[in-house]
N, C-alpha and C positions, 0 to 999 in steps of 0.2 A: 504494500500500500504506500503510495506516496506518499511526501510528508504533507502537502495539498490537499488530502483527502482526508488527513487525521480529524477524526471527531466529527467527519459532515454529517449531516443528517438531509436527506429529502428533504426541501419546503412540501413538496406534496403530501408525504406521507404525514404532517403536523394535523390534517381532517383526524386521523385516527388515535389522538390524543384526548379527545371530545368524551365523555364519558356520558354514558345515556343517564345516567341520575341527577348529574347538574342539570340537563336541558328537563327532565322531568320534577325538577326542584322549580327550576323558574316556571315552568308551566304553572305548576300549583300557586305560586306566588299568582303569577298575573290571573289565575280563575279566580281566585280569593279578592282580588282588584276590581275584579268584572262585575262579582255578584254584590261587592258592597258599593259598587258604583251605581248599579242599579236598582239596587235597594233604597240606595240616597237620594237617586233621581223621583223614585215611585212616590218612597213614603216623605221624603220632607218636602221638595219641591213640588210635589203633585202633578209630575210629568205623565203623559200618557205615552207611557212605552209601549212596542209589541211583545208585551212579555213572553208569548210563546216559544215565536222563532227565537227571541232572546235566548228562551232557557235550553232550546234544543242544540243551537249554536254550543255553549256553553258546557250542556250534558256531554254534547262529542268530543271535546277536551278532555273532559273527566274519565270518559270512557276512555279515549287514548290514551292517559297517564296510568289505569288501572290495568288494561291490557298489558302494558309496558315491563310496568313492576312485575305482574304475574307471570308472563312469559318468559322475561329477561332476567340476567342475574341482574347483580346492582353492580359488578365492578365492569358491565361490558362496553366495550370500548366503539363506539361507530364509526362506521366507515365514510369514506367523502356521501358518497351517492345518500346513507344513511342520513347524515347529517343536512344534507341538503332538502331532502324529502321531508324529514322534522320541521325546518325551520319555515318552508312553503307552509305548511299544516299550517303553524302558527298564525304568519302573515294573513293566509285564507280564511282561519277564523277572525281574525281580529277585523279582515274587510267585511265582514257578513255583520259582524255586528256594529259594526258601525255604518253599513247599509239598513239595520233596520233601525239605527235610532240616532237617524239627521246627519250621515255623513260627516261632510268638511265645515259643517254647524255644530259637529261633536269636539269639545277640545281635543278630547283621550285621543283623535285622529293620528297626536301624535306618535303616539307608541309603534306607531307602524315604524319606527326607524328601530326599533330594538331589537327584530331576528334579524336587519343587514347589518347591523355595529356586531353581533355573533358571528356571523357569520366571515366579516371582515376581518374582523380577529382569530379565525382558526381554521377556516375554508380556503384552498388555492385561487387563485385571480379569477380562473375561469367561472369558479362555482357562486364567487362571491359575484360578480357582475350579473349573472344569470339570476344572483335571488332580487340584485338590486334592480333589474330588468322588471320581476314579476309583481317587486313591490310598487314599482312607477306606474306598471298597468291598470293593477288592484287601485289604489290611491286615486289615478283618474277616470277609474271606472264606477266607485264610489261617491268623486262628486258630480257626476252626471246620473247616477241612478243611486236614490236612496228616499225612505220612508223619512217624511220630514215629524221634527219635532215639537210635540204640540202643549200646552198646557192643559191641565183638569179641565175648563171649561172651552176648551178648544180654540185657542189661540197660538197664532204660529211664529215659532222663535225660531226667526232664520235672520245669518245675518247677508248683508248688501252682497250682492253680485263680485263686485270688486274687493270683497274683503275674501270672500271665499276662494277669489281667484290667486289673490296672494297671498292664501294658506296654501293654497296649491302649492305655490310654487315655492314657497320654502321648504315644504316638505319635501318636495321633489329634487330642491337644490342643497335639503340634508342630508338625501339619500345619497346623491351623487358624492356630497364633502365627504361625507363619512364613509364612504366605501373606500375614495383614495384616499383620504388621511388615517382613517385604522390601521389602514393593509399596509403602507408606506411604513410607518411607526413600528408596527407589529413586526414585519420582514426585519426591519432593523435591529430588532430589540432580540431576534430569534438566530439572526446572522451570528450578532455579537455574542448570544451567548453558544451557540457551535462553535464558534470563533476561538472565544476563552476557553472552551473545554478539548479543544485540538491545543491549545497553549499548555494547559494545562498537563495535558497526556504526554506531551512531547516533553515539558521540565522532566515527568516522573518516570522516562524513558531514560532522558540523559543521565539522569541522577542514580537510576539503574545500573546503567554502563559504566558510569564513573565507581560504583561502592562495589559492582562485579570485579572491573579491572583491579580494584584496590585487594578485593580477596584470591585474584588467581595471585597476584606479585607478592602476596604473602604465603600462599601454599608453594608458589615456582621458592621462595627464600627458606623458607621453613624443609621442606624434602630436601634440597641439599647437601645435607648432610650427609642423612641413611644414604642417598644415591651413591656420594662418593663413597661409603662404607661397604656397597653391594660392590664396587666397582674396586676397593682394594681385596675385596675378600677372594671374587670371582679370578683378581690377578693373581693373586696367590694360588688357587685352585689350578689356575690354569698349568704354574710352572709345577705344583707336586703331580699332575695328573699328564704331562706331556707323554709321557710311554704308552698313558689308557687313550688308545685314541676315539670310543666313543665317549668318554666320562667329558676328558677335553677339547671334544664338541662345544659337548655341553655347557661346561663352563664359561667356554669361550661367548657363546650364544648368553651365557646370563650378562655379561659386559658388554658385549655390544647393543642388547635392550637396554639394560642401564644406560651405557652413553647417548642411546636412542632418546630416553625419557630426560636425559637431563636438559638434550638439546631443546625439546617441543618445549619444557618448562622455562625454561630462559627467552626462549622467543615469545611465552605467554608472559611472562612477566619481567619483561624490557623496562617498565617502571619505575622496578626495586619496590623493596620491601613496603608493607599499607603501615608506615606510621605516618605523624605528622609532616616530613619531609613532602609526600606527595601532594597535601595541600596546597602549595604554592611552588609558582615556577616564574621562570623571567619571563617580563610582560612581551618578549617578541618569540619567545616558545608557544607561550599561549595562546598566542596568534596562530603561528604556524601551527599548532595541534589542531586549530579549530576548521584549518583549509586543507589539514593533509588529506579527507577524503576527495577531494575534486582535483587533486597536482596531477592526476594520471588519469584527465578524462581526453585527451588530445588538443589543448589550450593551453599556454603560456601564463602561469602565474609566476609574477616578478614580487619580490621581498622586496621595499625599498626605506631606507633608513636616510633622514639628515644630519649630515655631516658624519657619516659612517656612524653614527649614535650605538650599531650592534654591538660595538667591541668597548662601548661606555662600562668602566667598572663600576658606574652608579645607575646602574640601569635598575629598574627598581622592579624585587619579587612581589610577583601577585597573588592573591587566593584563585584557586583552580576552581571558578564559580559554576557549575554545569550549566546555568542561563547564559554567561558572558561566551562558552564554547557554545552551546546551538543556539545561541541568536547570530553570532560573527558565520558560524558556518555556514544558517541558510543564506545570510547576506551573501557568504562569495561564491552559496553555491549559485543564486541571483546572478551573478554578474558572470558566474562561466555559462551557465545556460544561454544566455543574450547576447555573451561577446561572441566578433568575426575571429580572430585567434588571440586575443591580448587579453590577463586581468594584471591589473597592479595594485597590490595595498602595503600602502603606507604608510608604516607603524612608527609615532612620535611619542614622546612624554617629555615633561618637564615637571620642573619643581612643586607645579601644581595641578597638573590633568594629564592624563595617558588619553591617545588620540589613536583612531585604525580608521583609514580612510581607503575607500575598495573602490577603485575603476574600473570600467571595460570598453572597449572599443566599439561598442557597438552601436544603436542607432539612437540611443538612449530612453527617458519617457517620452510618452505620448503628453501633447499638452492640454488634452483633456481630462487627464487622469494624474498629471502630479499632484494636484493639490490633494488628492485624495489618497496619495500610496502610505500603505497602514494601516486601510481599512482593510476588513474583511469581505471576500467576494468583488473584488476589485481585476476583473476577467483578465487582461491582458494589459501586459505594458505598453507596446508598442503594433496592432494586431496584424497594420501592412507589414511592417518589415521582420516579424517574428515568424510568419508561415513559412516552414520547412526550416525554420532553425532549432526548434524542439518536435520533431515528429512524436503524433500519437500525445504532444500534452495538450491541454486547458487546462490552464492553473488558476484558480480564483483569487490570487493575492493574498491567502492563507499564509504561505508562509512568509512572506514581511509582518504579515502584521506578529505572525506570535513572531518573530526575529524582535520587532520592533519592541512589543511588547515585555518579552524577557529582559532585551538590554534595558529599555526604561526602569524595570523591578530593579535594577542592578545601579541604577544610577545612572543610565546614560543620558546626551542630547544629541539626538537625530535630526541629520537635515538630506533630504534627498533631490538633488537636481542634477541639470545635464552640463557637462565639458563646454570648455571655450578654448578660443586658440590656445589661450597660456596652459590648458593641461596635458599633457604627454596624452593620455588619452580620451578624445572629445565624445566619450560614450555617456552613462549613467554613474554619478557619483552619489554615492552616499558616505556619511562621518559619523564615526560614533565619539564624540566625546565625554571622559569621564573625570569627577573630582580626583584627585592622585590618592585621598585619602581613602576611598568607596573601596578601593579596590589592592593596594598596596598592605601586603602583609607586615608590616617593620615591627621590627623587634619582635616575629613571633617566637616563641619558643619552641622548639623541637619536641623534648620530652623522650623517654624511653622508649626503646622498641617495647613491642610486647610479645612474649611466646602466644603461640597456638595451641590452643589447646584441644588434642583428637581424642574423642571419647571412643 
């Protein structure tokens, strides 16, 4: 799985998050709404409702909520189609009864925006336009056909032509706000939060790899011993048993595994031992650990220091933060995917901030899209000139943003823009700058190694 992919979730499949007991929660609320609204109409005001159709309207609600419960368990989850079919029911009762009692002369009119604000909040684009379609229907099919509202002695409470027409159209132009403003909002708030839990999984990844690698380089330092101990012993074996020439096969074969296992273990834990030592490394190691997986993808990544600063004896040790290694890494892995054959980062510090600044030659951002790099779902950089430079990707701008987002946790400031004449390379630049203090280890202490201990 990409690291672009970590933690996505379908927007489409968020309909089946919808749980039938919330929508048959509100149902109950809004019949409970219904009968004391018309209860208040009947008995205090003396309105002359249709109570019948009223209460039949009303009874098929109740009967769908009781259906519901009995049929259905209470934790089941409905589907888009499911959901959308629900929330029509709604809408269609609430036209009927407000066709029998005065229409767009009924204030309640307005609740007709409450299954598209639902619906906009947890329905795909297509489902939510289709209920806000049906609702716009319903709405002005009700102020053209509806049982008008009368008092006890028959008098008619209707208001002006013109008042009713621009209840219309607020209604209609609620329907419309609130369908793209929910859904716009919503998308956002569901982006972000895939977004942070693809961040989030990727930290508890790194932080995996970083506390595994610390436990092989302590098992590859801890077996050293016994290995060279099988490997004196087996040499000894070898010279008393030189005349048995099956025995000193044998022998032979236990030191050559030996030296087998010693090798695999040294190249597993190239590190050194998991004490405090491996917390912290010079801030241009730390760099390069964070690019060495892209040095061998067929791109030219250039180390570049000022004023030869690599061979500075005050180059200052940093903590081995797992956010500051995979935020720097998707950053350059960013700039090998995009560059024509050139990356170059630029690793600075002074007296007061550590600086890695990562170029590539490439076409750089788009400028529709820089002000935006960071976000989440943020399709492509560049979409002309990137076709056929990553075959088979779409990358949604995932991993800048958790790049972005870790080194921010970390104390960084980011700034992402495109090359000019003055830089070696006129592609896509981004800087990460940090306090010297955020990140510089000083004076840590070492402390003892510590035995292992094999139960």
């Amino acid at each position: 799985m990409s690291q672009s992919r970590i933690g996505y979730i379908d927007q489409n499949a968020r309909s089946n998050w919808m749980r039938l007991r919330t929508l048959v929660t509100v149902r109950w609320v809004a019949i409970t709404g219904q009968i004391l609204a018309l209860s208040v109409g009947h008995e205090l005001y003396g309105l002359s409702l249709a109570l019948g159709p009223c209460s039949a309207v009303i009874g098929l609600s109740i009967l769908a909520n009781i259906f519901a419960v009995l049929i259905f368990p209470d934790n089941r989850r409905l589907s888009e189609a499911e959901t959308v079919l629900t929330l029509l029911f709604d809408t269609l009762q609430l036209s009927l009864l407000l066709a029998f009692t005065g229409g767009l002369n009924n204030p309640f009119a307005l609740l007709i925006l409450a299954p598209v604000t639902i619906a906009a909040t947890v329905l795909p684009t297509r489902s939510t336009l289709l209920l806000a379609f049906c609702a716009v229907v319903m709405t002005t099919t009700v102020a053209l056909v509806h049982l008008p509202l009368r008092t006890a002695n028959g008098g008619l409470l209707e208001m002006p032509l013109v008042f009713v027409f621009g209840f219309w159209v607020a209604i209609v132009t609620g329907i419309i706000f609130i369908s793209i403003y929910t859904r716009r909002v919503t998308t956002e708030m569901t982006s972000m939060s895939e977004a942070l839990l693809a961040t989030q999984m990727a930290l508890a990844r790194e932080q995996k790899l970083t506390d595994l690698g610390g436990v092989v380089a302590a098992t590859a330092h801890e077996l050293g011993t016994p290995l060279a101990t099988i490997k004196l012993v087996s040499a000894e074996l070898m010279e008393e048993l030189k005349d048995t020439e099956p025995l000193h096969a044998d022998a032979q074969l236990i030191r050559e595994q030996a030296e087998r296992c010693g090798a695999i273990l040294r190249s597993m834990g190239r590190a050194g031992k998991e004490d405090l030592h491996l917390r912290t490394t010079l801030w241009s190691a730390l760099v390069r650990e964070a690019a060495e997986p892209h040095l061998d993808r067929g791109k030219t990544v250039t180390f570049a220091f000022e004023d030869n600063l690599e061979a500075d004896p005050d180059q200052p040790q940093t903590f081995r933060k797992p956010e500051v290694i995979h935020g720097l890494r998707n950053l350059i892995q960013n700039a090998v995917d995009f560059s024509q054959s050139q990356v170059r980062v630029d690793i600075r510090w002074s007296k007061d901030s550590l600086a890695v600044k990562i170029s590539d030659d490439g076409r750089g951002y788009a400028p529709q899209v820089i002000n935006r790099i960071g976000d989440p779902f943020v399709r492509r950089r560049n979409r002309t000139s990137t076709h056929g430079a990553r075959p088979g990707y779409d990358g949604m701008g995932l991993g800048l943003f958790i790049a972005k987002t870790l080194l921010e946790r970390s104390g960084a400031d980011l700034e992402f823009f495109n090359g000019t004449k003055r830089d070696p390379l006129r592609g896509a630049i981004v800087t990460s700058t940090w306090p010297r203090h955020k990140l510089e280890a000083k004076d840590e202490p070492v402390g003892e190694n510590q035995q292992i201990k094999i139960e």
